[in-house]
C-alpha positions in Angstrom: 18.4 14.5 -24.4 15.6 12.4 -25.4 13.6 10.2 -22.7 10.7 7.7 -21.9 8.7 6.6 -18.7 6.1 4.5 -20.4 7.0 1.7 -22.4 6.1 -2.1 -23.4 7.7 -4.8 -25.4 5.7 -7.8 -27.3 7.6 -10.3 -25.3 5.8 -9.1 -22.1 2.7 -7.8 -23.2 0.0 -8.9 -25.7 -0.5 -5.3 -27.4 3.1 -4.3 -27.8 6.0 -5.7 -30.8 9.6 -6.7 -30.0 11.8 -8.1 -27.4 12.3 -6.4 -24.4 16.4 -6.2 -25.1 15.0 -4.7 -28.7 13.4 -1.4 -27.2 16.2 -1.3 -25.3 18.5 -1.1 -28.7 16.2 1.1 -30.3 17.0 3.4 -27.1 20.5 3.5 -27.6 20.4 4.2 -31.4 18.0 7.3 -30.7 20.2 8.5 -28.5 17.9 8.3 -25.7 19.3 9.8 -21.8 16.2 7.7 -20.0 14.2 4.9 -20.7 11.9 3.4 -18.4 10.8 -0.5 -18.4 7.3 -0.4 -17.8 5.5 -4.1 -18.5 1.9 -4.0 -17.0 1.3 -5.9 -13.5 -0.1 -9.2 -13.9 -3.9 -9.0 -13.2 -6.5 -11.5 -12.2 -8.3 -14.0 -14.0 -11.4 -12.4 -14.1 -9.3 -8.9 -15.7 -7.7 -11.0 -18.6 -8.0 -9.1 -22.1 -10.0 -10.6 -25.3 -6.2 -10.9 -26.5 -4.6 -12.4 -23.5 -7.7 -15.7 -23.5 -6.9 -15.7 -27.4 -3.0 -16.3 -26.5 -3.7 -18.8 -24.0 -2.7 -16.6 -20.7 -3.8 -17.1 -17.4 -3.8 -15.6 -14.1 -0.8 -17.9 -12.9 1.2 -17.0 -16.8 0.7 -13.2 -15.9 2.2 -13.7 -12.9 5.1 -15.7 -14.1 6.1 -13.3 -17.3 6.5 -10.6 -15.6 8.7 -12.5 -13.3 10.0 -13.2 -16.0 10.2 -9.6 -17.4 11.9 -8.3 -13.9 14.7 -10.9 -14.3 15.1 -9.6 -18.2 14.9 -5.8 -17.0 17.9 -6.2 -14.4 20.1 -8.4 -16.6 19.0 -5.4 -19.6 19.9 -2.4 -17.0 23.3 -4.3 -16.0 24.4 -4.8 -20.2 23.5 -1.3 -21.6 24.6 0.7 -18.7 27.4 2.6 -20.0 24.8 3.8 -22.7 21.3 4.5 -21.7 19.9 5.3 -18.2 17.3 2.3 -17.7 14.7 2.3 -15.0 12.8 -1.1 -14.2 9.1 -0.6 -13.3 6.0 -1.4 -14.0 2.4 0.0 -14.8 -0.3 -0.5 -12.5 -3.9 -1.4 -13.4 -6.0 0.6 -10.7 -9.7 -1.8 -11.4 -11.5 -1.9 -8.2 -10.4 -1.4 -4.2 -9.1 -4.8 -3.8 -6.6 -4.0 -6.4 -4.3 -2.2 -3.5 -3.1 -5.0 -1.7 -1.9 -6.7 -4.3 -0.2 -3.9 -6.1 1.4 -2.9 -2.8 2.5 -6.3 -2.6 3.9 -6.5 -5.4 5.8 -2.8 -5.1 7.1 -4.0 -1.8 8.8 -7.1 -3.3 10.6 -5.8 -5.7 13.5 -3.2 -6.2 11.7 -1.3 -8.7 12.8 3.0 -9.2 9.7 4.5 -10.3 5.9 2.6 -11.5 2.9 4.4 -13.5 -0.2 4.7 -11.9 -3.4 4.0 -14.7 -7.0 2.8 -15.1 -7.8 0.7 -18.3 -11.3 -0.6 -16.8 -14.1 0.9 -15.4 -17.0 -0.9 -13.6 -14.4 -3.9 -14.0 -14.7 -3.6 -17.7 -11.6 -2.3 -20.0 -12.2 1.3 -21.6 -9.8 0.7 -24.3 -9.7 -2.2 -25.7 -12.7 -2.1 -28.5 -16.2 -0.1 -29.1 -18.1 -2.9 -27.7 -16.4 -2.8 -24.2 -16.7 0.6 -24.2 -20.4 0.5 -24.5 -20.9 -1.8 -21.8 -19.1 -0.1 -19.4 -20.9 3.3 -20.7 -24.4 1.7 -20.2 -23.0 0.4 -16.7 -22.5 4.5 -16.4 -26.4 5.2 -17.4 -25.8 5.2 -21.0 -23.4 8.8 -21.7 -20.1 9.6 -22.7 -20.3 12.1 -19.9 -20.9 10.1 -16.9 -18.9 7.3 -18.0 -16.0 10.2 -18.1 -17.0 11.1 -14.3 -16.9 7.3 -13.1 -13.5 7.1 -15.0 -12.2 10.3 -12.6 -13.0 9.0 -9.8 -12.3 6.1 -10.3 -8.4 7.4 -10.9 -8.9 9.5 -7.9 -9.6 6.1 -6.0 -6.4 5.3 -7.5 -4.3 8.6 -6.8 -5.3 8.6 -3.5 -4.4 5.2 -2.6 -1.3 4.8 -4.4 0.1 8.4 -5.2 1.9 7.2 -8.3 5.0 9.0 -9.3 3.7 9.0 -12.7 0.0 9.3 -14.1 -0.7 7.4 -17.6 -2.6 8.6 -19.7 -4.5 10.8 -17.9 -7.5 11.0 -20.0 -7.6 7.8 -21.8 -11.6 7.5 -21.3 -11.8 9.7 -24.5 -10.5 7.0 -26.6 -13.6 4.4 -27.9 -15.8 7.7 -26.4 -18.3 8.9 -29.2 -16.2 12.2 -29.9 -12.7 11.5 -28.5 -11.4 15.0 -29.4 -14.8 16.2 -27.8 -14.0 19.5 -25.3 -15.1 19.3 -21.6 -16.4 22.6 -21.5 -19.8 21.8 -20.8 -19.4 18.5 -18.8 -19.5 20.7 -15.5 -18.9 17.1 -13.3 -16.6 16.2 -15.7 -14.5 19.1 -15.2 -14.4 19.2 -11.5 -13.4 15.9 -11.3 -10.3 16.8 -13.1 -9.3 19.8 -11.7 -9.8 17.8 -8.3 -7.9 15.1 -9.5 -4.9 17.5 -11.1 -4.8 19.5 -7.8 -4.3 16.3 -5.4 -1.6 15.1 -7.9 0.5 18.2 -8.0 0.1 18.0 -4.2 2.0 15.1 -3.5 4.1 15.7 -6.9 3.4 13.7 -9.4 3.8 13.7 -12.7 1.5 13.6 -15.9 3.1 11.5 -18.9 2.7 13.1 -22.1 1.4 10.4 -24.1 1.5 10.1 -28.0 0.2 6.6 -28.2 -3.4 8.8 -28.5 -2.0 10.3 -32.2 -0.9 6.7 -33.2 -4.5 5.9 -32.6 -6.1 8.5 -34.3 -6.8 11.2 -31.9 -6.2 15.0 -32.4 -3.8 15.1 -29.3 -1.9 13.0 -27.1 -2.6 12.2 -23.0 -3.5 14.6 -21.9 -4.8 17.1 -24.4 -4.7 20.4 -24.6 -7.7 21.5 -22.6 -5.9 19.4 -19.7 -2.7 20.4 -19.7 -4.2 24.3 -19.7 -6.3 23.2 -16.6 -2.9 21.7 -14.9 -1.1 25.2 -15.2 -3.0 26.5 -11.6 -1.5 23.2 -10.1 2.0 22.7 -11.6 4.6 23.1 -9.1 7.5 22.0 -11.1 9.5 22.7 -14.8 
């Protein structure tokens, strides 16, 4: 039967459309076995997206909507239990060291069954958001595709390593705003070691790489992770 692990609704999160009890519907009339809550963790001030200043947010309304969100999720996994299999979690936003603390924080506060581990921002500035912040975080990475991509990795290694999420997100979402987002990594020689490092310490501890389709929605050839991924995983994969 049909399941998710990565999801958002527009009543928690800027980017997303519906109410949270909406998804949930749309679950149960798919027929869906699992679906995972997933709102983002509230971030800083400084981390706030171009949407998120337009709406009015703030550091301190982050922090209360997804309280907010937590109280909706347990009521939600209470009412449709008898017919989906809800999970309430969250999706991290791995952007620099000092984001650890607070996210364990937050994990340790809360009864929450599973969260996704990702990294929207690199050199503190988001990857995915529009062209523009893309460049400036690529000329913060000496001006290439290619060693933006290498910063990205490690930068999600920083993040594996620390956290050792039960689920990855979008493992290669750097190719998004890139130049060539359906570009092959064939010749990127750093840029391949850093994934095959990063996909060996994850199969390690046993996590799992979402397969994400939000890439095809966006335009891309294939979803998180692509194809040239997923053949690299094979060496690592441990499990069905």
């Amino acid at each position: 039967m049909p399941f998710s692990h990565h999801s958002h609704s527009g009543q928690f999160c800027a980017h997303a459309e519906d109410s949270l009890e909406d998804v949930v519907k749309a679950a149960v009339a798919r027929n869906m076995h699992t679906l995972a809550l997933t709102e983002h963790m509230p971030r800083e001030q400084q981390d706030l997206y171009p949407e998120e200043i337009d709406a009015g947010y703030s550091e301190k309304s982050l922090l209360d909507t997804f309280c907010n969100y937590y109280k909706e999720a347990c009521r939600l996994q209470q009412a449709y239990n008898s017919n989906v299999h809800l999970l309430i979690g969250m999706e991290v936003d791995w952007i620099r060291p000092s984001s650890k603390p607070f996210i364990e924080n937050l994990l340790s506060g809360l009864q929450l069954q599973l969260f996704i581990g990702s990294v929207h921002h690199v050199h503190e500035v988001p990857i995915d958001y529009s062209a523009a912040l893309y460049q400036e975080a690529r000329t913060l990475s000496g001006g290439t595709d290619e060693r933006l991509f290498e910063d990205y990795f490690d930068l999600q290694y920083q993040m594996l390593t620390a956290l050792r999420p039960p689920i990855v997100g979008h493992f290669d979402l750097i190719r998004l705003k890139s130049d060539d987002p359906n570009t092959s990594f064939a010749n990127m020689q750093g840029v391949r070691h850093k994934v095959s490092r990063n996909l060996a310490f994850i199969a390690g501890y046993g996590g799992v790489l979402e397969l994400n389709s939000a890439a095809l929605r966006k335009g891309l050839k294939e979803p998180y992770p692509n194809q040239e991924i997923s053949k690299a995983r094979q060496p690592y994969t441990t499990r069905g």
